[in-house]
C-alpha positions as CSV (number, residue, x, y, z in Angstrom):
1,X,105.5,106.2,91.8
2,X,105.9,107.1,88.2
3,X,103.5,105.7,85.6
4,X,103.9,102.0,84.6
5,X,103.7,99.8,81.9
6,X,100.7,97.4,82.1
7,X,102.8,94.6,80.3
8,X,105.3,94.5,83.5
9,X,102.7,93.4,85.7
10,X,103.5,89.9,85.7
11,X,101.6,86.5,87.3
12,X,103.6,83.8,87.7
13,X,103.0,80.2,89.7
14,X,105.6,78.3,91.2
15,X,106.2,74.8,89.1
16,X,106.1,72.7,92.1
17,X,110.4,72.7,92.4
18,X,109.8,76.4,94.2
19,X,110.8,78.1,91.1
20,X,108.3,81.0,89.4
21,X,107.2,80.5,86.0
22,X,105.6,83.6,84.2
23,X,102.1,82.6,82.4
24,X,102.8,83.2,79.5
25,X,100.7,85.0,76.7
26,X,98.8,87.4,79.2
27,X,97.4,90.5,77.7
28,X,95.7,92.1,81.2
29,X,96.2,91.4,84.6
30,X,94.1,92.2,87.9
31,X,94.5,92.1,91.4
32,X,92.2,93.1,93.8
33,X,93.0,93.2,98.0
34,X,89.7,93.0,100.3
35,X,89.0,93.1,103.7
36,X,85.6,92.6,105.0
37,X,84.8,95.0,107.7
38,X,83.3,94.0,110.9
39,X,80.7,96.7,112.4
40,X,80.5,96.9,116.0
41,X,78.2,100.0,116.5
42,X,75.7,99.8,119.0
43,X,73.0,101.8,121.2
44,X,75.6,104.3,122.6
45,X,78.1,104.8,119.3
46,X,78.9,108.6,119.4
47,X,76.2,110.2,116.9
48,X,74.9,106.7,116.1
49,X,78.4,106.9,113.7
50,X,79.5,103.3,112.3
51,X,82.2,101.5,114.1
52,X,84.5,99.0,112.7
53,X,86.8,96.7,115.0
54,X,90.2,97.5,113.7
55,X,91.8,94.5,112.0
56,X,88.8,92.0,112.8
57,X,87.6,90.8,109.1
58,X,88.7,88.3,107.0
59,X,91.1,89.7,104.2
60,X,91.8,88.1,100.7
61,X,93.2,89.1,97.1
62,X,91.4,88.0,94.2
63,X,93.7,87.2,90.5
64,X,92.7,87.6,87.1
65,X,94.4,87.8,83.7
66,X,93.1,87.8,80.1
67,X,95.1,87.1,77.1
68,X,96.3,84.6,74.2
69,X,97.2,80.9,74.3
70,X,100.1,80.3,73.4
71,X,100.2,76.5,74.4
72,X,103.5,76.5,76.7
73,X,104.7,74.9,79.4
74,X,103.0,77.2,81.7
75,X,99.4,76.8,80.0
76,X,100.5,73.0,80.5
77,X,100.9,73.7,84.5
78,X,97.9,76.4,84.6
79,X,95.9,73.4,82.9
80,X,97.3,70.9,85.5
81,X,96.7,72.7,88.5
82,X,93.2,73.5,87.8
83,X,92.6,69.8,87.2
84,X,94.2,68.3,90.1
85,X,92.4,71.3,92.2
86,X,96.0,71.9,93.5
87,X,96.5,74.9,95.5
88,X,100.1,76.6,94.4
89,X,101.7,79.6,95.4
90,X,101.7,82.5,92.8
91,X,103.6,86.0,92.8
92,X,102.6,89.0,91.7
93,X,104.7,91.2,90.2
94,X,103.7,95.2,90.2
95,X,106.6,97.3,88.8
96,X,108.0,100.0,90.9
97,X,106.0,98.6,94.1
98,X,106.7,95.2,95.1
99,X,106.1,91.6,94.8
100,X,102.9,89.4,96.1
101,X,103.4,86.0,97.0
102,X,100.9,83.3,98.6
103,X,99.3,80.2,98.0
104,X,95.6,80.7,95.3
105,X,93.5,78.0,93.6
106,X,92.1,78.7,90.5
107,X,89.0,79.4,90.4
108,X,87.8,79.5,87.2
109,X,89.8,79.2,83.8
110,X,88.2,79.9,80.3
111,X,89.0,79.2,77.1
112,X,87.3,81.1,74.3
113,X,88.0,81.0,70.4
114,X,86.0,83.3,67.4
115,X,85.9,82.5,63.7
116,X,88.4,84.9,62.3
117,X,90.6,85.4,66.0
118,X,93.0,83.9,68.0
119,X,92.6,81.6,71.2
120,X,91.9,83.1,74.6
121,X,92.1,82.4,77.8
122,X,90.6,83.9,81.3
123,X,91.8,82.9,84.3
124,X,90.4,83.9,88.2
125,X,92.2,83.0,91.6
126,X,91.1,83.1,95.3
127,X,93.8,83.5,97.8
128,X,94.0,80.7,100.1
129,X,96.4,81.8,102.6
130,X,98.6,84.4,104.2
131,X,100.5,86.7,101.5
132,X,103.3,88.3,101.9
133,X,104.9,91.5,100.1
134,X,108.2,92.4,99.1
135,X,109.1,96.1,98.2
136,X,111.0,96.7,95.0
């Protein structure tokens, strides 16, 4: 995969009617895949070596994005969503690799303003659900 532009990664949340609305105003994105690893080694392990049980731990992706508010109509459904503690599904967009889709709450959404800049925001998300990916 070649090198890629950071402003193509895109984060977008579905506005309830199934359609994806970019959030607008983002300056950097993250996304983070985990899988907790379940250890299994015991008295007779070969060496005393670690073992992990294939596939056993939970797994979840993690959001976050930094950048200007721009007071839109998706700051407006960010806003809502986090209000209503509504759990929507999101997509990921990751140029030259694929697309990420489940269902993530927001987790934490900041909004931060200095004397001679512009408005900010932060936003976090926990997964909260299966995802799926789509290769590009």
């Amino acid at each position: 995969m070649a090198a890629q532009k950071g402003k193509d990664l895109l984060l977008k949340i579905d506005d309830g009617t199934g359609a994806f609305v970019t959030i607008a105003g983002l300056r950097t994105q993250r996304l983070a895949l985990n899988a907790d690893a379940v250890d299994v080694t015991h008295a007779e392990s070969i060496g005393r070596w670690r073992e992990l049980l294939a596939g056993a731990g939970p797994r979840r992706a993690s959001l976050a994005g930094r950048g200007v508010f721009k007071d839109s109509a998706s700051d407006l459904l960010m806003r809502q969503v986090f209000f209503d503690g509504l759990i929507r599904n999101w997509q990921i967009l990751v140029p030259a690799f694929g697309i990420i889709q489940g269902a993530f709450q927001i987790s934490s959404l900041d909004w931060r303003g200095d004397h001679a800049a512009e408005v900010t925001f932060e936003i976090a998300l926990e997964s909260a659900g299966a995802l799926t990916f789509t290769a590009l």
